[in-house]
Phi, psi and omega in degrees: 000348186297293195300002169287264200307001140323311185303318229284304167340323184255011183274325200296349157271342192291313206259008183278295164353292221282323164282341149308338278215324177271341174284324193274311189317294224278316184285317186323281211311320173292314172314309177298304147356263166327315182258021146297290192301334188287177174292148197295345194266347170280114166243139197244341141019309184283328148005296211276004188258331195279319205289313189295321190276346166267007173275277167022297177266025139206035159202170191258190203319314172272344167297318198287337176318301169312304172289003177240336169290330178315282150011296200252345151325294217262004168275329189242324183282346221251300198286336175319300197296300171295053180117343207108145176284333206276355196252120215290020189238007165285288176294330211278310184289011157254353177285311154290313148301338154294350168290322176311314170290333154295336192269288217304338173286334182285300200301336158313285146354269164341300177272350175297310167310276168327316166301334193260334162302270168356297173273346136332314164273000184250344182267311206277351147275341193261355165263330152297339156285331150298349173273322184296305176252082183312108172298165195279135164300175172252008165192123151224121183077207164351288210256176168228148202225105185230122242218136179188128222229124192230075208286125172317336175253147194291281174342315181300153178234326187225155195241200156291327178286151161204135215228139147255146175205137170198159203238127166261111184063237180250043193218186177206134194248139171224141184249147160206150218171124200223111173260162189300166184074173186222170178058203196296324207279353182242032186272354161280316140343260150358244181349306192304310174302323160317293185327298186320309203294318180297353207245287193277355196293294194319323189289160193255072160234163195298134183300355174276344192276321176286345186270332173303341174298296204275334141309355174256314160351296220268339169312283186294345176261320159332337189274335193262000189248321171297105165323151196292335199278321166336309196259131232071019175275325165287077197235149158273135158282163188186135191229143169242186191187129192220124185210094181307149156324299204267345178234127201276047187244151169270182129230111176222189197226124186236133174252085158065010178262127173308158176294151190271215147235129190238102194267138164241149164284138221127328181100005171278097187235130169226162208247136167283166177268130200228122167261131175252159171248155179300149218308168168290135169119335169296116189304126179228156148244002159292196180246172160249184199264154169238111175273128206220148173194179207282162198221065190289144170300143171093020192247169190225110163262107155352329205330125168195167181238181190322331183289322144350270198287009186234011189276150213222149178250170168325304222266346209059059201241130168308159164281109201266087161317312190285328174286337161303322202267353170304287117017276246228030203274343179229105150217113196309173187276333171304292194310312202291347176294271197317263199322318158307304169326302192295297231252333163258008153291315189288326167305307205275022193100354214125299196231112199274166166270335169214142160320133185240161175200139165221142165223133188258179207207127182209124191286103175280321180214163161232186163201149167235100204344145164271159173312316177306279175321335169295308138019250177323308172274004182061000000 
């Protein structure tokens, strides 16, 4: 039963075309009428230019070909009609129109083509961006997971922010992560840092060891790509997140990344306390910190980037996440998704100014380790 509503689906420009198809038809015909029946010093003749130059923006070439012979048709029966064919203001107007109905057909021609480039280059970024950014299961380990990616270019599906989640042993590790710039030009960035992280998730070392991974990542690749005028422009933010199974705590390591929120029920949101070390790619020389506080079943952790709290309204007023999202503390991570989505496009106009991503993590059950297994894990 499936592929019937493909069909039906792929018939609906077609019968949409065919029913636009009738408005330039309708006007030749009224315009001809009218002007037989109007007074002989009125001519409505020049008219007849508006159904061909509106065919174009819902149909390709040989239909407007078809609507400007119709045109010039109802043009030649017009002139028929008034005086004779022989008369020269009679030829200057059929003459032009028909010149008119040759551009308006290149022109038709023209944009079909560009419309047929255009969408080539848009399935093939958009299968490279999807090779870049694997969506998020919706339950791994512990949690459910919803995920929601909003890019500043309009062409773009994906930018400079970006989000990973993989599971290690018995946790489920999460990346959110905004490298400089926005849209298509930091989507190199953005890979690189993904790969790393993907590359490095599975081991079983401590998140500080691993954000030390992804600085040395995003470090080397700055060194081989930067121009001398360059350099030290390139660096990322970053949260790393780490959330067991078996213990009802988060841990996490922040590079220069805002802090997440952790909404309870109840209408109850709060910024966990964070020492962050500076973004990756930035020279530091301490190591970084691991932070760690309780993650309870039915609570929502928050993760989100800069483009979010920085989303701006007609007035130039931030977007206030946190009061928003208050309104929304017992709502599964899809709803809580959907309603952000709604509600910060709309603070903002429509239109974000930097690419924005969020993702909530909502702890459903735990267990708690036995003395042995803590052990075991060190």
């Amino acid at each position: 039963m499936a592929p019937r509503p493909r069909r039906a689906r792929a018939r609906q420009p077609w019968q949409s075309a065919r029913a636009l198809l009738v408005l330039p038809v309708a006007l030749i015909v009224v315009i001809t009428v009218v002007d037989m029946r109007a007074p002989y010093d009125v001519h409505l003749g020049p008219a007849l230019v508006i159904a061909p130059a509106l065919t174009p923006s819902f149909a390709g070439p040989r239909t407007t070909a078809g609507v400007g012979a119709l045109a010039v048709a109802a043009q030649i029966l017009l002139g028929a009609t008034h005086g004779g064919l022989g008369t020269t203001n009679h030829i200057v107007q059929i003459i032009t129109l028909t010149v008119l109905v040759v551009l308006t057909v290149l022109y038709s021609a023209l944009r079909m083509r560009r419309q047929a480039q255009l969408a080539r280059v848009r399935t093939v970024a958009e299968a490279a961006q999807h090779v870049l950014m694997w969506p998020l299961p919706e339950r791994i380990g512990a949690v459910r997971v919803a995920s929601l990616y909003l890019a500043a270019e309009d062409e773009a599906q994906i930018g400079g922010d970006l989000y990973a989640a993989a599971r290690c042993d018995d946790a489920v590790r999460v990346l959110i992560g905004d490298v400089r710039g926005k849209g298509l030009p930091a989507i190199g960035e953005a890979a690189l840092l993904l790969g790393a992280f993907r590359e490095s998730a599975h081991r079983r070392v401590p998140l500080t060891e691993l954000a030390a991974t992804l600085d040395q990542s995003i470090t080397r690749y700055a060194a081989e790509l930067d121009r001398p005028e360059e350099a030290g422009e390139r660096f990322a933010t970053a949260l790393l997140v780490e959330i067991p199974d078996r213990d009802p705590v988060t841990r996490m390591t922040s590079c220069g990344h805002p802090p997440p929120l952790l909404l309870s029920p109840g209408h109850v949101v709060t910024a966990p306390g964070l020492h962050p070390s500076p973004p990756l790619g930035v020279p530091y020389g301490a190591g970084h910190t691991l932070d760690e506080f309780s993650f309870e079943p039915g609570d929502t952790l928050l993760l989100y980037t800069d483009g979010v709290v920085e989303a701006r309204d007609e007035r130039g007023r931030f977007y206030p996440l946190a009061d928003r999202v208050a309104r929304w503390t017992g709502d599964g991570p899809e709803a809580l998704m959907h309603h952000l989505r709604r509600d910060l496009l709309a603070h903002a106009g429509g239109r974000l100014g930097d690419d924005a991503a969020l993702i909530a993590v909502h702890r459903t059950t735990t267990a708690h380790r036995t003395t042995a297994e803590r052990r075991r894990h060190g």
